[in-house]
N, C-alpha and C positions, 0 to 999 in steps of 0.2 A: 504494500500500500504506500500511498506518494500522500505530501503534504501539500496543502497551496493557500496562498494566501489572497483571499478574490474580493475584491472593489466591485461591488454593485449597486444599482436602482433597484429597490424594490419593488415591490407591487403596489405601495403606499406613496412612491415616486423620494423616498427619504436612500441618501448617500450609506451605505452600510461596507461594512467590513469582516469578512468571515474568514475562518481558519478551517481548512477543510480535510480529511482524509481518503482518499477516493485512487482505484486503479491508475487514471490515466486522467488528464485534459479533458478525453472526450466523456466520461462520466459526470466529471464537474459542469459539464455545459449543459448532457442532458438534464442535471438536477436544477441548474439554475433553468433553462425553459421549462420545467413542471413548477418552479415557485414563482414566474413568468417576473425573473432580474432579469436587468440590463446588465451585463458583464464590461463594467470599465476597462479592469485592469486585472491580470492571473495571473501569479505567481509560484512557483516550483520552490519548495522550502524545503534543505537535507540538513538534519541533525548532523553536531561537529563528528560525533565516532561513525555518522554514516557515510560522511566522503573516504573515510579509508576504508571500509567493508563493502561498499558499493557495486554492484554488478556491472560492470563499464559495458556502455552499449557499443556496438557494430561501431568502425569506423568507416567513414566515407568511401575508401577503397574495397575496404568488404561487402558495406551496401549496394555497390554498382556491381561486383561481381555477382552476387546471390542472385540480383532483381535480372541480372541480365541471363543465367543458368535459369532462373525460375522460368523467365520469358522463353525461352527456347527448351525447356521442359511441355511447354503446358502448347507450345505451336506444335509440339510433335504429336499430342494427343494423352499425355500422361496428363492423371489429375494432379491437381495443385498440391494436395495433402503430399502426395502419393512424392512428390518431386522434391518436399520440405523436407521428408524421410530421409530422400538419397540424397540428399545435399549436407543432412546433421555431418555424414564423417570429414566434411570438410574446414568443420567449426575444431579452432585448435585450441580453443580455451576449453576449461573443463566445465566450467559456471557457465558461459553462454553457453555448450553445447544441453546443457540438462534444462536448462529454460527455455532455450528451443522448442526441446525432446516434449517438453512438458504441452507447451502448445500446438504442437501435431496432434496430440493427445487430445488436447481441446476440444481440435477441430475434426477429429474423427467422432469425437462424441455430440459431434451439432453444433457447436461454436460460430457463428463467424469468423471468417476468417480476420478481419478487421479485427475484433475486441480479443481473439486471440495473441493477434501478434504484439496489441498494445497492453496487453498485461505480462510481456517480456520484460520488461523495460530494456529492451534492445534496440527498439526501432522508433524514432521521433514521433509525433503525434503526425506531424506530415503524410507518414508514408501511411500511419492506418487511414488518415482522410480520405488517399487515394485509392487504395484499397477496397476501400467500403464504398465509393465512387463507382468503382469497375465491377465490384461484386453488383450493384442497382443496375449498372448500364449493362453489363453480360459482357463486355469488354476487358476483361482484367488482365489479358494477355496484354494488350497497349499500353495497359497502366503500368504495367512492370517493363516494359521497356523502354518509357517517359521517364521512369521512376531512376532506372540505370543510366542513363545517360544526364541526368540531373545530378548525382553522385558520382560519377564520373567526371562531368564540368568543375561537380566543387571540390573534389579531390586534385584537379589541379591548379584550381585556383587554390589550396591550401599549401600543395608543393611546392608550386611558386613566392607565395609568400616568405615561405619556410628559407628556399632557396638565397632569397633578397636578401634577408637579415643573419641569415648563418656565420655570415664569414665575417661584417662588423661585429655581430656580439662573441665571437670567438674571438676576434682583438681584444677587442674589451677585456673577455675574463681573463687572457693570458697577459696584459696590460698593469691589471691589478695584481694579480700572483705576482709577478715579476719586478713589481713596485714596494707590495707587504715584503714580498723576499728581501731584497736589499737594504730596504730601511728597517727590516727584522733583524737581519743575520749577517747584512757586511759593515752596513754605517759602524756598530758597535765595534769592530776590528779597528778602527781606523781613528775610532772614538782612542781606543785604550792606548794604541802610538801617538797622537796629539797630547795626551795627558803622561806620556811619558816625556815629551818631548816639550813639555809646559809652554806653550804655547797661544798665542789667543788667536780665536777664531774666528771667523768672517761672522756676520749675522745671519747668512743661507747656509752655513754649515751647522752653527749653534740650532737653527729652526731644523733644520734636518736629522738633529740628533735627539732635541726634544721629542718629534714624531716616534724615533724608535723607540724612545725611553715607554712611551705610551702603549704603544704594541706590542711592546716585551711585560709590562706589569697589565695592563688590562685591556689585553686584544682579547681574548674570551671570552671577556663579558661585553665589549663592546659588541664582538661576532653575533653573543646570545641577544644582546639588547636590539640588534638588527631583524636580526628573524623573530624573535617576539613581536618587535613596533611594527614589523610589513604581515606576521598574520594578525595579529587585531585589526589592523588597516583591512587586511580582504575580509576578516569578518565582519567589521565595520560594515562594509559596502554590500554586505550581504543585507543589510537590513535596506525595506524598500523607501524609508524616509530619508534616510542617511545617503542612500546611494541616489534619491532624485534631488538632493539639495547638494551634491557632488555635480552631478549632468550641467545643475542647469547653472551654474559660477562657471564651468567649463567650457560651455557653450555659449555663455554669454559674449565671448569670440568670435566676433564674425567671420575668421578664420577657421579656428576648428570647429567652427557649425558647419560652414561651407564643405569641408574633408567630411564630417561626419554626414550629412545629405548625402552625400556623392557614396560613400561604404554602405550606408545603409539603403538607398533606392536601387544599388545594384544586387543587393540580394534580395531586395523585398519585391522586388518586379520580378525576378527568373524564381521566385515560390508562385507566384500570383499566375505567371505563365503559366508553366507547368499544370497549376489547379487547375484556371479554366480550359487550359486544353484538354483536360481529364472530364472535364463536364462539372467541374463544382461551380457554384453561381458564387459571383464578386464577392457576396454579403458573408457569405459563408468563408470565402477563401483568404477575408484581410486576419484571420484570428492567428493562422497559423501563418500566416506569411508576416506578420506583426512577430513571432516566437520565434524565428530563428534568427531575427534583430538582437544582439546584445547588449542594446542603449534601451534605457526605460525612459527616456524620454521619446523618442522615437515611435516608442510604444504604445503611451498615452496618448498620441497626433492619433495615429491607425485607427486608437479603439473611439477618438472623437468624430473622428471620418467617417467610423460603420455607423456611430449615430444619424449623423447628418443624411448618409445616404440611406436609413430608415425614413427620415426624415421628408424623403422625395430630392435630394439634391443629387446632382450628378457627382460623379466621382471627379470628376477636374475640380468642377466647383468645391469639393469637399478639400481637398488638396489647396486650393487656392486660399480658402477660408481659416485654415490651421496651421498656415504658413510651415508645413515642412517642405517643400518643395521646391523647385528652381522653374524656371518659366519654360526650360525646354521640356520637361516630365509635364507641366499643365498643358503645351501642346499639344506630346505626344499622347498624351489624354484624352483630348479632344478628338485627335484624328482617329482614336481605336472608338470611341462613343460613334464620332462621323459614319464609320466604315464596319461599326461594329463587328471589330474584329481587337477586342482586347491583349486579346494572348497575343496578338503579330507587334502591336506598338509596345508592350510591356517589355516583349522578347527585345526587341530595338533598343530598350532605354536601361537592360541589363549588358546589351552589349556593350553598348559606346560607352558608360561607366565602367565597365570592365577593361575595357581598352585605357579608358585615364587611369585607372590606378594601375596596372601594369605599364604608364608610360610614365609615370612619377614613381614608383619603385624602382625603374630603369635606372631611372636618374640618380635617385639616393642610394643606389646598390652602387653605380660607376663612380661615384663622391665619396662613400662611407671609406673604401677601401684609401684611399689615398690619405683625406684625412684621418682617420684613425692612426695610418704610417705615420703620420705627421707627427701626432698626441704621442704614439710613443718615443719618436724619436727626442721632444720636448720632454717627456717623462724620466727617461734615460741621460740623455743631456743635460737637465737639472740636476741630476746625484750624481752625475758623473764631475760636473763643477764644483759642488758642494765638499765634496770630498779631495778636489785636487788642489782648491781656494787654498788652502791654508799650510800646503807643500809649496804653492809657488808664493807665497808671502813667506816664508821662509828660503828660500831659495832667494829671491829678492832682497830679503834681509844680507844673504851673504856675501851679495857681490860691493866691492868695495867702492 
């Protein structure tokens, strides 16, 4: 069972706040349309000892392979169950393969296949949408083939990420080892010949000696007091007040609002594709394309949007009104309402944003590496002076 924490209207039209326990997303919605809330804002809540016992769900590469073997399972005429079966020996975890096993089970005994797969906690609320989409439509070979090539896209947009920053944050950490080391373990050599040699020191030698002096009696607790202050900080931000009075000071940039529009509309348009081209209607399909957004501000725009377009407004216009947008998204909004063809203008407005941020990673992956060389060569260069300063002021002393 999952936790969440949901912001709703209720039937009284009064703001409420409820702490829920419930399988999945999609139980919490059913429950709120049977007490007929409006669903603001949903939340996913894990206990501190439960992110380390946690079942880690499928990752993106796994989910494009499964949906795509499922998919050419089920064209060749094996049933779906029947194909989940022969695919378990491929699951190399021992936990996912038993929660699997467990929902084959399920679904041999009459399950849905949808409410099967989402009481894994293996697979995003997404995929059971779609699922449970194709299972109505009789389609569900397509849905699993949409489904693979949508994990497939994001697993390289994750690789490439991945790729961008590697090689700067490996400077970085070998920057700092290589920094702690010296002013840990050489300065103090060089310390104890200066004081044999009584001697006075520059003031960038004296400050570079102080630093060891620090790191040698309480680098420890310094280390501990690091990883203690940055996990209260994520747990901090785990709470949803904490973490939207963080968004909105951060975003109050028109800068990094601008970056975050631009991350956040190119994944919330290729979920929202994806949907409608499975056949889910707009209204249904902002909840879960709102969910795989990491910004909660972001989030609250989407769930004021579904209002609005309850409401009889058009989805550009909703977009326009809640200002998360840029005017080229309320275009291509327009044009998909024009032409009504949703899914083709969304698809368009995940590309050309996927295209900016692979053409700005370019950039800062071809910069990080130079600069960085730079930092350490300044870093290096610094203790390499520090420690030589008060050899050649001595040597200078000597010449007559």
């Amino acid at each position: 069972m999952k936790r969440f924490v949901v912001t709703c209207i209720d039937m009284h039209g009064r703001k409420m706040t409820y702490r829920l326990t419930a399988p999945s997303s999609e139980s919490v919605r059913a429950m709120a349309r049977r007490r007929s809330w409006q669903i603001m804002a949903m939340e996913e809540t894990t206990p501190l000892l439960a992110l380390v016992f946690r079942l880690r769900p499928f990752s993106y590469k796994t989910l494009s392979l499964l949906f795509y073997q499922l998919g050419a399972m089920t064209r060749a005429g094996i049933p779906f169950v029947q194909a989940c079966r022969l695919l378990l020996h491929d699951v190399t975890s021992k936990k996912q393969r038993q929660a699997m096993k467990l929902a084959v089970d399920y679904m041999e005994k009459g399950m849905a296949v949808s409410e099967a797969l989402g009481q894994t906690g293996l697979f995003p609320s997404l995929v059971c949408r779609i699922v449970s989409a194709g299972e109505r439509a009789g389609n569900l070979e397509q849905m699993l083939y949409l489904l693979g090539q949508y994990y497939e896209q994001a697993d390289k947009q994750r690789r490439f990420l991945m790729d961008a920053l590697s090689y700067p944050l490996f400077l970085l950490v070998c920057t700092t080892a290589m920094t702690v080391g010296i002013v840990a373990f050489i300065l103090p050599v060089f310390e104890a010949m200066f004081n044999q040699m009584q001697m006075p020191l520059p003031a960038m030698t004296a400050y570079m000696l102080a630093g060891a002096h620090i790191l040698q009696f309480y680098g420890a607790a310094l280390a501990a007091g690091a990883v203690a202050g940055i996990a209260s900080l994520l747990l901090l931000l785990r709470r949803p007040g904490v973490r939207r009075y963080a968004e909105d000071k951060l975003f109050s940039l028109s800068a990094l609002r601008r970056l975050c529009v631009i991350f956040c509309w190119q994944r919330f348009s290729q979920i929202l594709a994806v949907q409608i081209r499975c056949g889910i209607p707009l209204l249904d399909a902002l909840d879960d394309g709102a969910a795989v957004v990491p910004v909660d501000w972001f989030r609250r725009a989407v769930n004021q949007a579904a209002r609005r377009l309850e409401n009889g407004s058009s989805f550009s216009q909703a977009v326009r009104l809640g200002q998360f947008g840029t005017p080229y998204i309320e275009t291509m909004l327009l044009v998909g309402e024009t032409t009504g063809r949703y899914e083709d203008a969304l698809q368009v407005v995940s590309e050309y944003y996927q295209w900016r941020i692979q053409s700005r990673l370019s950039v800062v992956q071809r910069l990080a590496g130079p600069l960085m060389l730079l930092g350490v060569g300044a870093v290096i260069g610094t203790l390499v002076i520090s420690c030589m300063l008060p050899l050649l002021d001595m040597a200078a002393g000597m010449v007559p």
